[in-house]
C-alpha positions as CSV (number, residue, x, y, z in Angstrom):
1,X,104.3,86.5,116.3
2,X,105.2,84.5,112.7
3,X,102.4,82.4,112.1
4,X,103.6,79.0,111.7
5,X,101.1,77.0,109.2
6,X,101.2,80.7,107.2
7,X,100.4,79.2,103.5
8,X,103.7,80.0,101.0
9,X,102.2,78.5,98.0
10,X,102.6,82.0,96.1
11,X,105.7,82.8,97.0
12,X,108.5,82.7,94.6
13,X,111.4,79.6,95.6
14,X,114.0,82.9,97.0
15,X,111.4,84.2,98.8
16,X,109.9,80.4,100.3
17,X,113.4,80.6,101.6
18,X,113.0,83.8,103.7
19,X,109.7,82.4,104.8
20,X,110.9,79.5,106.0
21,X,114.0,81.6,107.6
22,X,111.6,84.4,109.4
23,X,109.4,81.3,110.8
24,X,112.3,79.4,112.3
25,X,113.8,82.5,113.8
26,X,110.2,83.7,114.6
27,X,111.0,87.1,113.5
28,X,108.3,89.9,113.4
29,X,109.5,93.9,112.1
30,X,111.4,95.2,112.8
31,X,114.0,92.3,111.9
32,X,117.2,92.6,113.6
33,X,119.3,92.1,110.3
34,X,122.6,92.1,111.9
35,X,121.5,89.5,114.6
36,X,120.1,87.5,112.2
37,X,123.1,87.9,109.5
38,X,126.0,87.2,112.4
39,X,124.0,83.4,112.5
40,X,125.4,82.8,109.2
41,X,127.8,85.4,107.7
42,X,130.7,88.0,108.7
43,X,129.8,91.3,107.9
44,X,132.2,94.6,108.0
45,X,131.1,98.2,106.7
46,X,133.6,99.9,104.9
47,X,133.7,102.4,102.0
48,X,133.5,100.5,98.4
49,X,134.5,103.0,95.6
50,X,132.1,102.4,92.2
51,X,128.3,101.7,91.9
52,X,128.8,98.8,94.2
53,X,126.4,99.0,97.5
54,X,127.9,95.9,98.7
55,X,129.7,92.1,97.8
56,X,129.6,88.7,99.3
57,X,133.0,86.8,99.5
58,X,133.9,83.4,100.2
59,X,131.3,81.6,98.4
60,X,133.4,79.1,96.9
61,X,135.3,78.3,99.7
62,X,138.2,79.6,101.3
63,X,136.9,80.9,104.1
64,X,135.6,79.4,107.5
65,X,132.1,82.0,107.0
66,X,131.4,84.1,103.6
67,X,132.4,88.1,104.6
68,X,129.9,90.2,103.6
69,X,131.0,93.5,102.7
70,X,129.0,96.9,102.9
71,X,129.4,100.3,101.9
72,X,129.2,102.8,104.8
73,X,128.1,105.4,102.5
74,X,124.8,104.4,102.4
75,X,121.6,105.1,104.4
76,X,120.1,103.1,107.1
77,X,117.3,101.2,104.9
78,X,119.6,100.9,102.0
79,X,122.1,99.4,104.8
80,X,119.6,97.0,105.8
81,X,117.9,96.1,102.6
82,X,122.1,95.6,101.1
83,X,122.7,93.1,104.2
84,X,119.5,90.8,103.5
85,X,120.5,91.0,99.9
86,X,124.0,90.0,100.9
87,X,122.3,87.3,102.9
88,X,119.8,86.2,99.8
89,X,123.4,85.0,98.3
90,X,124.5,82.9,100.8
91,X,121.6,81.1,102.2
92,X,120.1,80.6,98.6
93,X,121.8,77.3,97.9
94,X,121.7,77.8,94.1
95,X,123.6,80.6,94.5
96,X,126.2,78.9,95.9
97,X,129.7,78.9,94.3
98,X,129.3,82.3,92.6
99,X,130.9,85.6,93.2
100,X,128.5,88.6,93.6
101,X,129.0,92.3,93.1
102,X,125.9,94.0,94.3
103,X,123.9,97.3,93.1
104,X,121.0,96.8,94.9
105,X,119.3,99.6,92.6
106,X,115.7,100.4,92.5
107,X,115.3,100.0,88.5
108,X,116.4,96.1,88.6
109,X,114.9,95.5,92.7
110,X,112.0,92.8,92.0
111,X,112.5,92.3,87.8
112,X,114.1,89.2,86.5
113,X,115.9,88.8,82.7
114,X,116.1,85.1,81.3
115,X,120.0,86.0,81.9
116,X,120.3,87.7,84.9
117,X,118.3,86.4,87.9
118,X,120.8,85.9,90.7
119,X,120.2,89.8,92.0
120,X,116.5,90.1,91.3
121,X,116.3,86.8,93.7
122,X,118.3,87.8,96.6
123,X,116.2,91.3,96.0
124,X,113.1,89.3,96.5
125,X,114.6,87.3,99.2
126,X,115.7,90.5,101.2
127,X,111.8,91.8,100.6
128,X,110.2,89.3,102.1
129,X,113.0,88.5,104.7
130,X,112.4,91.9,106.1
131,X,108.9,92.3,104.8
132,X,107.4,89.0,105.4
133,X,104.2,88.2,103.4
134,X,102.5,86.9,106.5
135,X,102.9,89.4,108.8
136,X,102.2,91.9,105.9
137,X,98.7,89.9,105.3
138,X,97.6,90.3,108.4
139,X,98.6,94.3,108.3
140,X,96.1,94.6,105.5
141,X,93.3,91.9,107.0
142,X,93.4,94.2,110.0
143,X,93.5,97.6,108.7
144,X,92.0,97.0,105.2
145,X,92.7,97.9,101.4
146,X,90.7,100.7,100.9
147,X,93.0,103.2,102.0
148,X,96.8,102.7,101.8
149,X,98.4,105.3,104.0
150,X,98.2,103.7,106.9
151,X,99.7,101.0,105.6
152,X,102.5,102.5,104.5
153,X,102.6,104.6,108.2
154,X,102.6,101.4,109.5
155,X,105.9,99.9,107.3
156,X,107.4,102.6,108.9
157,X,107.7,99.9,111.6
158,X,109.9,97.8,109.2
159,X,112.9,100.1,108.2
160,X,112.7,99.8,104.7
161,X,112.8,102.7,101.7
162,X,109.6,104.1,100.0
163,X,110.1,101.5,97.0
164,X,111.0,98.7,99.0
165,X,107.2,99.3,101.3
166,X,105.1,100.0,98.0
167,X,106.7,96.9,96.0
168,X,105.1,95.0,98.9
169,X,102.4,96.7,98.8
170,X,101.9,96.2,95.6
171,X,102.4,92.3,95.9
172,X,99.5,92.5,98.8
173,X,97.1,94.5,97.9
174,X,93.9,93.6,95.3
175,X,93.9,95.5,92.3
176,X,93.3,98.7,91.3
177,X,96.0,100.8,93.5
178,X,98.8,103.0,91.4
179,X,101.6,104.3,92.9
180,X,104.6,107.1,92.4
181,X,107.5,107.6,94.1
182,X,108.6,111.3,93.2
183,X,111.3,113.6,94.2
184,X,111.1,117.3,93.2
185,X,108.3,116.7,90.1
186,X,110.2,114.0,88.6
187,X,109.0,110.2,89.0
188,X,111.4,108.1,90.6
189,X,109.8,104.8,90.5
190,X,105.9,103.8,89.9
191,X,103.9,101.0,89.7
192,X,100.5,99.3,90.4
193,X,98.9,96.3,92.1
194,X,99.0,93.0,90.8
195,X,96.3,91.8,88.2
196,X,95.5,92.6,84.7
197,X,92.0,94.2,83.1
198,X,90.2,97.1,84.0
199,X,91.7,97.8,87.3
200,X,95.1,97.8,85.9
201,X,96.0,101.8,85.6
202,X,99.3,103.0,84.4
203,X,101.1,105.1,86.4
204,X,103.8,107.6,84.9
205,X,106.8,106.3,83.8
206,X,110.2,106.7,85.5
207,X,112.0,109.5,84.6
208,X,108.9,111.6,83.5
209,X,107.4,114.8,84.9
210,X,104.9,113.7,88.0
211,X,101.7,114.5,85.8
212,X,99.0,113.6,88.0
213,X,95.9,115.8,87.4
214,X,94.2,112.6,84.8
215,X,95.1,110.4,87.6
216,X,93.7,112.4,90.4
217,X,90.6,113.2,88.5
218,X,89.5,109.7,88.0
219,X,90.4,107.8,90.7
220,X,88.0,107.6,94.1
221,X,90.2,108.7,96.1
222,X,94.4,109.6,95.8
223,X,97.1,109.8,99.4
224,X,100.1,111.6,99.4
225,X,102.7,111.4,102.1
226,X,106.0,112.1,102.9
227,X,108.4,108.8,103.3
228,X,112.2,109.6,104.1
229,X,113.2,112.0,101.6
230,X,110.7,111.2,98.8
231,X,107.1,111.8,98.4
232,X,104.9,109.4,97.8
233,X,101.0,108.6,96.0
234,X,98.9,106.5,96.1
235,X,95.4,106.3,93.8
236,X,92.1,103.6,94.5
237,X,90.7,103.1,91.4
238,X,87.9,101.0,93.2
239,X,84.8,101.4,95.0
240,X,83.7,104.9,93.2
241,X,79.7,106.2,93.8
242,X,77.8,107.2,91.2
243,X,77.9,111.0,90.5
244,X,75.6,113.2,91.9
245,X,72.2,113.7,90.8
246,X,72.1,110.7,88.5
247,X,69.3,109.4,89.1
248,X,67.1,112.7,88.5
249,X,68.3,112.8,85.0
250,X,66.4,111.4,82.6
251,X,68.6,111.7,79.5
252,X,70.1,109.0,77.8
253,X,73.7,108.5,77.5
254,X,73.3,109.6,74.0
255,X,71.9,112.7,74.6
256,X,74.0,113.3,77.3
257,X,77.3,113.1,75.1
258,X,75.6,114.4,72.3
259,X,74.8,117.8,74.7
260,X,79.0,117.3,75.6
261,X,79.9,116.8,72.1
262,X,78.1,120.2,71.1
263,X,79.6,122.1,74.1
264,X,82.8,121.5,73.3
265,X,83.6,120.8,69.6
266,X,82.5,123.0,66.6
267,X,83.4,120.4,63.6
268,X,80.8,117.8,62.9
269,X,83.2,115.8,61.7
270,X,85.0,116.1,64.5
271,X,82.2,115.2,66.8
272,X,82.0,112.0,64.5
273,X,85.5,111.2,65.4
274,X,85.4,112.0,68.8
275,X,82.3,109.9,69.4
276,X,83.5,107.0,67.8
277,X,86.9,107.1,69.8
278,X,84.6,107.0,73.3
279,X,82.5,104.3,71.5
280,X,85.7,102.1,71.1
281,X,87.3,102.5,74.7
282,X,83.8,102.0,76.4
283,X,83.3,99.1,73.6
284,X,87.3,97.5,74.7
285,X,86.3,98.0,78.3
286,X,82.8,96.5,78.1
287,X,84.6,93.6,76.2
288,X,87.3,92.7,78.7
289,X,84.2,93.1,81.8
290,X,82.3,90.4,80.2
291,X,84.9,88.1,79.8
292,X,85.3,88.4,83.7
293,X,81.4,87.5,84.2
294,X,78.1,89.5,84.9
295,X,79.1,92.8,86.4
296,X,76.5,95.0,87.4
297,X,76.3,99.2,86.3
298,X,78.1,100.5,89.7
299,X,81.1,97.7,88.8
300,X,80.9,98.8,85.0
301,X,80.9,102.5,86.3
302,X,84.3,102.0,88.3
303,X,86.5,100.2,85.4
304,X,85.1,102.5,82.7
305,X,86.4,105.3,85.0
306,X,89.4,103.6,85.1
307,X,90.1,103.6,81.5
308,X,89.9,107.2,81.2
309,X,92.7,107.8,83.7
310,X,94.8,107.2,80.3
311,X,95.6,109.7,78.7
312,X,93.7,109.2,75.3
313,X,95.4,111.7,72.3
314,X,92.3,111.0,70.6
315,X,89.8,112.5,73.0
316,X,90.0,116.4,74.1
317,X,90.8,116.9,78.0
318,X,87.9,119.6,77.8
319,X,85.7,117.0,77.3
320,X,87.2,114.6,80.1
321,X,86.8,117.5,82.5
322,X,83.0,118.6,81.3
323,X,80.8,118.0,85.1
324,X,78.7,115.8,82.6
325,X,81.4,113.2,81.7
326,X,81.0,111.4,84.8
327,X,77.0,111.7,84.3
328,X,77.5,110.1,80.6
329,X,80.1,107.0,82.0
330,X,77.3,106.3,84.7
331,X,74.3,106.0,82.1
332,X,76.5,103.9,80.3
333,X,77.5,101.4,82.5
334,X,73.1,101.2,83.8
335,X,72.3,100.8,79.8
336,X,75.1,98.0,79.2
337,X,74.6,96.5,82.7
């Protein structure tokens, strides 16, 4: 059940509100919606032409109970997620006295504009209303951040979209997770885990083509599954080993991307270039890690990984892919560690 004494401190004021709401109804996943919507609203599904998934009315006054209206076109989750958005209007008391025409859209769901805040709040109050942070810590306390599919199998439970489950996710987890959301190659909606510095790897844009092979090279490990009618991935950046047969080599890191340098580009002047560009994103990544505190190699290992998930125009892909790469990161991070 809802833990009572649950601490809210880093919750946002719209989502404090859901808290408080999902603790006095001690609600668990999956919430009832409608039962909990009937308390405080009337509610009617009915088609509503335009990019409108749905509308409070009666805000300011009028009416005995605001009607909230829903369009019948949409799916289940959508239904769901509209209704607690719905809700987010009326029970947010600063919100009180406005009218609200609602497109509950994935690129606006959780990101606020110094003149547009009312929808990104009832978005966050509809999150955590049918999401709730403390049932959601425990999820991950029990079955741990190291892998996130079965976390997401298990917010199957909740009735919520793809985005809806990774955006708390994403809120949840520690850093160094990425996500995509993709349908047919093309990136629907992506993101990563809270927290700046090394951990913090870019997924694709919206809109682009799903290129993921930088991505999967460099991070420990990468899930895919199948959620509704999208496809979703996941990628740890976190808790990599050191590659294999490291410790028999002898070489310096030098020597090692001098043999790399040689292998692959022709141009001395090139390989001047070249060498200077892995110089500066080792030297930027070193920077930021010591700013952080004493990290020993196998830490330095995993965030210098993590830079090269970038794309970097400056630095041939052949060179990214050599086997020794991995062997030249790993002597770097023991020499600077």
């Amino acid at each position: 059940m809802a833990t009572p004494d649950w601490p809210a401190s880093r919750l946002r004021r719209e989502e404090r509100v859901a808290a408080k709401l999902v603790q006095r109804l001690n609600l668990e996943p999956p919430i009832d919606v409608g039962k909990v919507a009937q308390q405080f609203v009337d509610v009617e599904l009915e088609p509503i032409p335009g990019e409108c998934d749905g509308l409070v009315l009666g805000l300011q006054g009028g009416r005995a109970r605001p009607l909230v209206l829903l369009d019948n076109g949409q799916a289940k989750p959508r239904i769901r997620f509209t209704l607690a958005h719905e809700l987010g209007h009326v029970l947010l008391p600063w919100h009180f006295g406005n009218s609200f025409l609602c497109e509950t859209s994935r690129v606006r769901l959780f990101e606020a504009s110094a003149d547009y805040n009312f929808e990104p709040e009832a978005n966050r109050f509809a999150a955590e209303l049918l999401v709730p942070s403390s049932w959601l810590d425990r999820l991950v306390a029990g079955l741990g951040s190291d892998r996130v599919a079965p976390l997401m199998d298990a917010l199957r439970l909740a009735d919520v979209s793809a985005y809806v489950a990774c955006l708390r996710l994403r809120e949840a987890l520690p850093a160094g997770h990425t996500f995509v959301i993709s349908r047919g190659g093309t990136v629907l909606i992506s993101g990563r885990t809270q927290g700046r510095g090394l951990y913090a790897v870019n997924p694709p844009e919206t809109g682009e083509n799903f290129e993921r092979e930088r991505l999967d090279r460099f991070a420990h490990h990468v899930e895919d599954l199948d959620y509704g009618s999208t496809h979703v991935t996941w990628w740890t950046f976190r808790g990599e080993q050191p590659p294999a047969g490291a410790g028999a080599d002898s070489r310096s890191s030098r020597q090692v991307l001098d043999v790399m340098l040689e292998r692959h580009l022709d141009d001395a002047g090139e390989r001047s270039r070249v060498r200077a560009s892995l110089g500066g994103v080792i030297g930027a990544a070193y920077g930021e890690a010591t700013r952080q505190g004493p990290l020993a190699p196998a830490e330095l290992y995993v965030r210098f990984r993590g830079r090269f998930a970038v794309h970097r125009p400056g630095i041939p892909n052949s060179l990214t892919r050599d086997p020794d790469f991995e062997l030249w990161l790993h002597k770097r991070a023991e020499e600077l560690g």
